[in-house]
TINUPA-828434 format. One record per residue (C-alpha): x, y, z; residue in one letter; residue number from 1. Coordinates in steps of 0.5 Angstrom, whole numbers, plus 2048, in hexadecimal, padded with zeros to 3 digits. Each point is the difference from the previous one (the first is absolute). Example, Ala and Ser with C-alpha at 12.3 -4.5 7.8 and 13.67 -1.06 7.14 Angstrom:
x;y;z;res;n
819;7F7;810;A;1;
802;807;7FE;S;2;
//
This chain:
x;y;z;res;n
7E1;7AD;74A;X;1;
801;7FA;7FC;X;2;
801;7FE;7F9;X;3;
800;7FA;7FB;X;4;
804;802;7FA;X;5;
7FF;7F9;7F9;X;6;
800;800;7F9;X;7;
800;7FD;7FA;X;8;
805;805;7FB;X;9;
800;7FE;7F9;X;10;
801;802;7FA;X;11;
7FC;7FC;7FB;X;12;
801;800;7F8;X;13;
7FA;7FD;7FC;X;14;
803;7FF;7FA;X;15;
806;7FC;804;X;16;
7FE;7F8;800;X;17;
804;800;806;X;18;
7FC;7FF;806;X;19;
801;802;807;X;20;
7FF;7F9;804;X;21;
801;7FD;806;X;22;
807;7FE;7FE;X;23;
802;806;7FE;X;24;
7FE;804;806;X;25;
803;7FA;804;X;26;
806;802;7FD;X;27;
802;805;804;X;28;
7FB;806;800;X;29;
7FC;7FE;805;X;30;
802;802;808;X;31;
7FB;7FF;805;X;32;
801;804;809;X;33;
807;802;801;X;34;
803;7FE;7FA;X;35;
7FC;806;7FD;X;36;
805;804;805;X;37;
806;7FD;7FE;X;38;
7FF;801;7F8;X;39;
7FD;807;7FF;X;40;
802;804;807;X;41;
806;802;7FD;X;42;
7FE;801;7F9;X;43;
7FD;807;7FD;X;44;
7F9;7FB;7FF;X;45;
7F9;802;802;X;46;
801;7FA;805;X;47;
806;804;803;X;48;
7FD;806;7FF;X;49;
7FA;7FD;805;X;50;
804;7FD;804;X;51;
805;807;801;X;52;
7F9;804;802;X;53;
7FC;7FB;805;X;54;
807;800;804;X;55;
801;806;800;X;56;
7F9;802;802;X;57;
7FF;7FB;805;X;58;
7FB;7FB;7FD;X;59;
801;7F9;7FF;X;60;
800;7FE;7FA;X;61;
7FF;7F8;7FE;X;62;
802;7FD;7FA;X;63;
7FC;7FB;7FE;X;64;
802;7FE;7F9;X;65;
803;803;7F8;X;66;
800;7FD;7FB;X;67;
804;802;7FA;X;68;
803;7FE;7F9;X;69;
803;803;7FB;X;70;
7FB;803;7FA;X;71;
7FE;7FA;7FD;X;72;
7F9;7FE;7FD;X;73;
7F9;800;804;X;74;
800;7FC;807;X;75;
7FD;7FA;7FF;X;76;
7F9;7FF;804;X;77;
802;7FA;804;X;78;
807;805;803;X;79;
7FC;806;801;X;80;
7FA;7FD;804;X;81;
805;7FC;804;X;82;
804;806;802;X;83;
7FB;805;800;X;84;
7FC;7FB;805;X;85;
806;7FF;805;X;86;
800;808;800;X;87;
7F9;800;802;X;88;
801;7FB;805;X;89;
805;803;803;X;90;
7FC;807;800;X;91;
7FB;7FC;804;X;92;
804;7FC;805;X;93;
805;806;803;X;94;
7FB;804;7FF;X;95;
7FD;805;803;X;96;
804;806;7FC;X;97;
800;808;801;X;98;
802;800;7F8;X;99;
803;7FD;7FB;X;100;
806;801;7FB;X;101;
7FF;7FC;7F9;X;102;
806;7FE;7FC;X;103;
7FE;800;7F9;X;104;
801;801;7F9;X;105;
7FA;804;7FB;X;106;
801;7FC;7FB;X;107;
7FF;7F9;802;X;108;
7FB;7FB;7FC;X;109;
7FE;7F9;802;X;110;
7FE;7FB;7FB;X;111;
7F9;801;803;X;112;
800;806;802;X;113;
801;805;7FC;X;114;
801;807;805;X;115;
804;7FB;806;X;116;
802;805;803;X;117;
7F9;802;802;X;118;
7FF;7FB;801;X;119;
804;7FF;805;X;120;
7FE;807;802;X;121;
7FA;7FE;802;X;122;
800;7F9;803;X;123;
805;804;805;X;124;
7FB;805;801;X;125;
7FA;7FA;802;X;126;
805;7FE;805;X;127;
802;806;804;X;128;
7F9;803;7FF;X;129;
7FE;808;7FE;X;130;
804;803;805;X;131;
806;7FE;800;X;132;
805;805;7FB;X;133;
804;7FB;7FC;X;134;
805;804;7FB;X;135;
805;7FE;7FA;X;136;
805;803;7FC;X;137;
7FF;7FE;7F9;X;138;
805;7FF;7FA;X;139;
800;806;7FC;X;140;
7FD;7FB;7FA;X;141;
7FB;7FE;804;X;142;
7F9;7FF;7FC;X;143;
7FB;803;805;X;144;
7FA;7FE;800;X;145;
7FA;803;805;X;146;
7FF;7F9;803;X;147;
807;801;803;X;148;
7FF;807;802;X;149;
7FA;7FF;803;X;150;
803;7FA;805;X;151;
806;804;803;X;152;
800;807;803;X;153;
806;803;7FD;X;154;
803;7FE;7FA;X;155;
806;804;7FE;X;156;
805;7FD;7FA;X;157;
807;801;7FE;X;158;
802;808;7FC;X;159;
806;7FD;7FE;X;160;
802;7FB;7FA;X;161;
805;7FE;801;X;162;
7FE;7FE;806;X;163;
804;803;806;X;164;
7FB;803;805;X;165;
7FD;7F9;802;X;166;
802;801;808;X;167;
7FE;808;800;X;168;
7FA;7FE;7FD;X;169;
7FE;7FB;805;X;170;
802;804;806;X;171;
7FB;805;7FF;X;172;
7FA;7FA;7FE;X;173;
802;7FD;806;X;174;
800;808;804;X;175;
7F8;801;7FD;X;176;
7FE;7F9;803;X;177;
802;802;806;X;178;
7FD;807;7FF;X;179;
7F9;7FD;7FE;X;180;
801;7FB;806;X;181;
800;805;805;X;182;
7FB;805;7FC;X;183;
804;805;7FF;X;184;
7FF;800;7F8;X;185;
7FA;7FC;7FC;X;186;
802;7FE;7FA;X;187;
7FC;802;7F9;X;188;
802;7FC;7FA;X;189;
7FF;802;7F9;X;190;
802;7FC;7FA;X;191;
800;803;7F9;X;192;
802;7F9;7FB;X;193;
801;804;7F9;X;194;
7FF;7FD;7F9;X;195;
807;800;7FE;X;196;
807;7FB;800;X;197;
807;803;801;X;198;
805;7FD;7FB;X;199;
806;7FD;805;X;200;
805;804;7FE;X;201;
7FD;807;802;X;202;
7FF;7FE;807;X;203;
807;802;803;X;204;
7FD;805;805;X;205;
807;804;7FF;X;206;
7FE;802;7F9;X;207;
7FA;804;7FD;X;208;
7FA;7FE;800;X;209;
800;7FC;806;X;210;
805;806;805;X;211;
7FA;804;7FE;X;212;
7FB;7FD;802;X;213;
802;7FE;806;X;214;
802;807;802;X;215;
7FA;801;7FF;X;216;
7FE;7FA;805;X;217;
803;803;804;X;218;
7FE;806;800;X;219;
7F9;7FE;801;X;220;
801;7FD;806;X;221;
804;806;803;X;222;
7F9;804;800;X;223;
7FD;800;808;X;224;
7FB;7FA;801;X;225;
804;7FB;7FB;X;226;
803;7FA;803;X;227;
803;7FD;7F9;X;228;
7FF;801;7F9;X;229;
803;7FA;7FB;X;230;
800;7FF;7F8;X;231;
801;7F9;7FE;X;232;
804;7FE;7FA;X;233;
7FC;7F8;800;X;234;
803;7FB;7FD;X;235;
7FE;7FE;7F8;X;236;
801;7F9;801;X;237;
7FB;7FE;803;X;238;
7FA;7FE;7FB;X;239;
7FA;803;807;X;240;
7FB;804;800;X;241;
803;805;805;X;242;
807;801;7FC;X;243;
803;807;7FE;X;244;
800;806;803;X;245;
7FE;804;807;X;246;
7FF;806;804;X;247;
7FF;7FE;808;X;248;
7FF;805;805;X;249;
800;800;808;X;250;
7FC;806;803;X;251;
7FF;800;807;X;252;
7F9;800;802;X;253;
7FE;803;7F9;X;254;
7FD;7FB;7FA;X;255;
800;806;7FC;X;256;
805;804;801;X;257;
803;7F8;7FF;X;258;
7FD;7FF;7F9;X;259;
802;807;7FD;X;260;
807;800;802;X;261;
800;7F8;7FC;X;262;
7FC;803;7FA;X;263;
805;806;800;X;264;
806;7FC;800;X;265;
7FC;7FB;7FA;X;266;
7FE;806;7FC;X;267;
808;802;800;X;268;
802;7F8;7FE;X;269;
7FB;800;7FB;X;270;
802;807;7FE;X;271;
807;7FD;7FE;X;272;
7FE;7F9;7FE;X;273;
803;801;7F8;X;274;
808;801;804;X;275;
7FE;7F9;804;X;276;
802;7FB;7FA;X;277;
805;7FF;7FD;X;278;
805;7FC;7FB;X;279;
806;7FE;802;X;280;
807;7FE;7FB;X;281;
801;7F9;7FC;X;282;
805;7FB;803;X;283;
805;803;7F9;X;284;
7FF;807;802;X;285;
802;7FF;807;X;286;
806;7FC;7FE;X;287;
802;806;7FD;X;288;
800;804;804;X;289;
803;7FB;805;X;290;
805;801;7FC;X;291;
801;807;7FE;X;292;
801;801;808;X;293;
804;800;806;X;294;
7FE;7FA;804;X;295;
7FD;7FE;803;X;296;
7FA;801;7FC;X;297;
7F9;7FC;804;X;298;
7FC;7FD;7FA;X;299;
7F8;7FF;805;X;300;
7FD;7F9;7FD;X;301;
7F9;803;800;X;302;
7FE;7F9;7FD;X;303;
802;7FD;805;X;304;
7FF;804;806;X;305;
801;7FB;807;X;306;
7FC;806;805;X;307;
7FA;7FF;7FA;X;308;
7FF;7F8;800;X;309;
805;7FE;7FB;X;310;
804;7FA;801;X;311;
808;803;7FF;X;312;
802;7FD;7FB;X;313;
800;803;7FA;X;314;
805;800;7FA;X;315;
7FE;804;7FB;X;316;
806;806;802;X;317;
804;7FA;801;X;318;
800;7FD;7F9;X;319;
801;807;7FD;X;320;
805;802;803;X;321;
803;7F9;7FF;X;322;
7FE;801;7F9;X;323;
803;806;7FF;X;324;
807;7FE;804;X;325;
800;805;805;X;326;
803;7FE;807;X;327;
800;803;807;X;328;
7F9;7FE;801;X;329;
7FD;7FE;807;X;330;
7F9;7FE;802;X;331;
7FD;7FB;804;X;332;
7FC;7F9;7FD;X;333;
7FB;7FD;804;X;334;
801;7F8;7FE;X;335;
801;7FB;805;X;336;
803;7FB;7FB;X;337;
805;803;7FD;X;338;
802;802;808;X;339;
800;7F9;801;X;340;
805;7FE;7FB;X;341;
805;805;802;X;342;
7FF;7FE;807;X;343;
802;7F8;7FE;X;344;
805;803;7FC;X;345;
803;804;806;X;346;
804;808;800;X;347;
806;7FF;7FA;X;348;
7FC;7FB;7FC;X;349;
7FF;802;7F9;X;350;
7F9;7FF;7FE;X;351;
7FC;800;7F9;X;352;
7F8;800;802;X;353;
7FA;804;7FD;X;354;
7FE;806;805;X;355;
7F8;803;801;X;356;
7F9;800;7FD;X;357;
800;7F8;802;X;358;
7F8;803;801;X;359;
7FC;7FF;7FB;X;360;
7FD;808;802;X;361;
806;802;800;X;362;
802;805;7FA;X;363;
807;7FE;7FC;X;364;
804;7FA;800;X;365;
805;7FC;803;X;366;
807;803;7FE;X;367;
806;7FC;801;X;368;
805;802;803;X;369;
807;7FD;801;X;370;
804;803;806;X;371;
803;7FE;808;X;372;
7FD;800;806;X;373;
803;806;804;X;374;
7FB;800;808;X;375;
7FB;7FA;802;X;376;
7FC;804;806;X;377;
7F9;7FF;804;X;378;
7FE;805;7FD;X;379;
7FE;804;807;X;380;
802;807;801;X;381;
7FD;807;803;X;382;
7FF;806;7FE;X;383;
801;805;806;X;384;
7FE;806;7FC;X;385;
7F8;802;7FE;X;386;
7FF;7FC;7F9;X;387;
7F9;800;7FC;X;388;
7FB;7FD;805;X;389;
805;801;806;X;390;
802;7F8;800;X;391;
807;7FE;804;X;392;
800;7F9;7FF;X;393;
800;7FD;7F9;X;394;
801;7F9;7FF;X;395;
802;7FD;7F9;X;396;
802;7F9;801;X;397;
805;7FD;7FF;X;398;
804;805;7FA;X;399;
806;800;7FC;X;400;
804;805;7FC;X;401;
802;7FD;7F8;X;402;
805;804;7FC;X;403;
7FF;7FF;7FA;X;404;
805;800;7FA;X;405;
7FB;805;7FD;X;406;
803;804;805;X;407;
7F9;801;803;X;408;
7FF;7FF;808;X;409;
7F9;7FC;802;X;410;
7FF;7FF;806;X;411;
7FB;7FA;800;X;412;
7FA;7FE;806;X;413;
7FB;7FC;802;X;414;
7FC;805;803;X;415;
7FD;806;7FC;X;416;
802;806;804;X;417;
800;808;7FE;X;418;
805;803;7FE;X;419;
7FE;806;805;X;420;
807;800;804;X;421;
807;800;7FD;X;422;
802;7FA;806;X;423;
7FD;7FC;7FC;X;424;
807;800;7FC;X;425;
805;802;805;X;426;
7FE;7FB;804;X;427;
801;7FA;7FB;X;428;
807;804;7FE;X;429;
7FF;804;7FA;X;430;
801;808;801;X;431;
7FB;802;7FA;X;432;
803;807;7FF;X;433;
805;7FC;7FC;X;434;
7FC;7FE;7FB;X;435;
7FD;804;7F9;X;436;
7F9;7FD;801;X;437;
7FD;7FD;806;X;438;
7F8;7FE;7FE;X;439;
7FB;801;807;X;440;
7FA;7FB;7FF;X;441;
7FB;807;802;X;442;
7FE;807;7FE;X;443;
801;803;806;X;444;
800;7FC;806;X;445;
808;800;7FD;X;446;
801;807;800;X;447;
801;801;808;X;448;
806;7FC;800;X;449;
802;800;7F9;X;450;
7FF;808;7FE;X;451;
806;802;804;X;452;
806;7FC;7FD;X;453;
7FD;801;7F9;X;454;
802;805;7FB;X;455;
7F9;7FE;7FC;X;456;
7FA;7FD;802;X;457;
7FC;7FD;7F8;X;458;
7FA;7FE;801;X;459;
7FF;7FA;7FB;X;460;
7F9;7FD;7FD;X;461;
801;7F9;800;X;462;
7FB;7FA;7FF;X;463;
7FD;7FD;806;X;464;
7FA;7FF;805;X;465;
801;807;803;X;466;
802;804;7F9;X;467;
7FF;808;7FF;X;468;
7FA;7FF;7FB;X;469;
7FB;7FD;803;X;470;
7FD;800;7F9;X;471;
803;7FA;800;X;472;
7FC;7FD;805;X;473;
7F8;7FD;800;X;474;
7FC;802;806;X;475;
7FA;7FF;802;X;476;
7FE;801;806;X;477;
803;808;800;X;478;
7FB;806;800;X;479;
7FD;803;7F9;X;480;
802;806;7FF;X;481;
807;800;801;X;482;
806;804;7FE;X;483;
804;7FF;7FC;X;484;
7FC;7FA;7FE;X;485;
7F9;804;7FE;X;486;
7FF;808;802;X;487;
7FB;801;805;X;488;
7FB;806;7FF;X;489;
7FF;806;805;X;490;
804;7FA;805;X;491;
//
């Protein structure tokens, strides 16, 4: 048996006017035949899981190529029919294949096509021809669109967020491929899309709504016949058509018993639509709160969420806290130019400069800050444990740590990375179970690493292009009704 696995993994924000071109992708996310190897079979990714399953089952998988950035805004049309046309071309040259295993994300925009994933979907699938099983595992805020589920064979998504079952995900994609391709299964794909948004901060699927509701996923896929049951989170920044909520089901050779398992589990989605939405607490409140605990206390910048397309370098938790004096605070800034000083000014070296929100996007403003250079690092480091998305090797670029005399530590770089492992830190030399606050720039891709040294997580409504109220966004693209926006008759 013979597979090509490829993809094109991203996340995009259309409210971000940062686009993913050519010259970010180049910067380090794309990786082509055995470089494929070297980054993910190691890692808890969906490319590890893949790549775990074909060994052990004794297929020959082929990486042809992946390509991934860290969320930004809409892939630009010129990186994605480049990248998308080498993939292609790859299916054709090496081809013929038995199978095919797809690497990406749901979520994905181009600035010429507003369902990219589909669209990748579906160019793959004109290449391999009709008979080909071809599978992939989905982001749990993948925006479904039938187009998508009508190109692939088995589609099954992360029932995690935060998201740490990635690699057990794509083990059992990779197993139904397989299976279709020996004919022991036929796979039956049903797609229930509801008319229904989730607030970011009731996506935990550790706490209700979402445990339950996978549960019930769960539950659903247990019955004889059924090969997976999925409820999808979406992502709300994504101004398309197919954005929001869905149900997918996977019944072995029975549509029917396929399409009502997804309308079942739609029903009880929509049954708890109301415990879906959610407010979160002020940057003072937060504070407060901060203060009245034992540390360390995580306050979640919701505003500035890097897993959900914002730039990183917010300050607008730092400049209350400057204001109102309190100290042993630590948090990462993306900001390039005040790394760069601190590098030409060397560790020891005292240093007075401005830090964040250089973009004009960006919510706060520059906070001057006065302190001493303690570490100058690459910025690489690893992450061995399972994180959000799996990842194991995270590049931040040149990065230093500054103390400063506020008593703060900022640990500033020049790439945009998640705060999804506490190595992030500790690689660079600061221990952040030694500080009152630590600000994670995410709302859950943070709570892996973070919820288990932290004495209390707040989640905090901050400003920005991934904000909690998405009233505060202009869409136009986005069905009519929608809850919370409108309230859908009958659904």
């Amino acid at each position: 048996m013979r597979f090509a696995t490829l993809g094109l993994f991203h996340e995009a924000n259309t409210f971000s006017p940062l686009k993913a071109d050519q010259q970010l992708f180049a910067g380090g996310g794309v990786f082509r035949g055995d470089e494929i190897v070297a980054e993910y079979a190691s890692s808890s990714t969906i490319l590890g899981g893949y790549l775990e399953e074909c060994r052990r089952s004794g297929v020959d998988l082929v990486p042809l190529v992946s390509a991934f950035v860290t969320p930004v805004g809409p892939v630009t049309e010129e990186a994605f029919e480049a990248l998308l046309g080498e993939m292609v071309e790859g299916l054709w040259e090496n081809g013929p294949w038995d199978g095919v295993l797809l690497h990406i994300h749901g979520a994905a925009v181009a600035e010429h096509r507003p369902d990219a994933d589909g669209e990748i979907a579906a160019r793959v699938r004109q290449a391999v021809g009709p008979g080909v099983p071809v599978g992939a595992v989905l982001d749990m805020h993948a925006n479904v669109s039938q187009q998508l589920i009508d190109a692939l064979t088995v589609t099954l998504a992360y029932q995690t967020n935060p998201h740490i079952d990635a690699r057990e995900k794509a083990v059992a994609c990779a197993k139904l491929v397989i299976d279709a391709v020996d004919g022991r299964i036929r796979p039956e794909q049903a797609l229930v899309q509801l008319p229904l948004v989730v607030n970011i901060a009731r996506q935990d699927t550790n706490e209700p709504p979402m445990s339950d509701l996978v549960d019930r996923a769960r539950a659903l896929a247990d019955r004889p016949g059924m090969l997976s049951v999925s409820v999808l989170e979406g992502f709300p920044y994504a101004d398309v058509p197919q954005m929001g909520m869905s149900c997918l089901a996977i019944s072995d050779g029975d549509a029917v018993q396929a399409e009502a398992a997804a309308r079942e589990l739609a029903d009880e989605v929509w049954r708890r639509r109301v415990e879906l939405q959610a407010q979160g607490t002020t940057v003072d409140d937060a504070l407060d709160i901060a203060a009245r605990e034992q540390g360390p206390v995580v306050l979640l910048d919701v505003g500035d969420n890097i897993g959900g397309g914002a730039p990183g370098d917010s300050t607008v938790i730092l400049q209350a806290a400057v204001a109102r004096g309190g100290r042993s605070l630590v948090q990462t800034l993306w900001d390039p130019e005040a790394v760069r000083r601190c590098i030409d000014a060397g560790v020891g070296a005292r240093v007075s400069l401005e830090v964040g929100a250089k973009n004009p996007h960006s919510a706060g403003k520059p906070v001057p800050v006065t302190g001493v250079v303690r570490t100058i690092s690459d910025g690489r480091f690893e992450e061995p444990k399972p994180t959000h998305g799996g990842y194991r090797f995270f590049d931040m670029g040149p990065t230093v740590v500054l103390d400063t005399d506020s008593g703060h530590t900022l640990v500033l770089s020049t790439k945009a990375i998640l705060n999804s492992s506490l190595q992030q830190l500790l690689s660079v030399g600061v221990d952040p179970t030694t500080y009152q606050i630590v600000v994670a720039k995410g709302v859950n891709s943070p709570r892996a690493a973070y919820a288990p040294i932290a004495k209390r997580m707040v989640v905090v409504d901050t400003d920005g292009v991934t904000a909690m109220g998405l009233e505060r966004f202009t869409y136009e693209h986005r069905r009519k009704p929608l809850f919370p926006f409108e309230t859908p008759e009958g659904r």
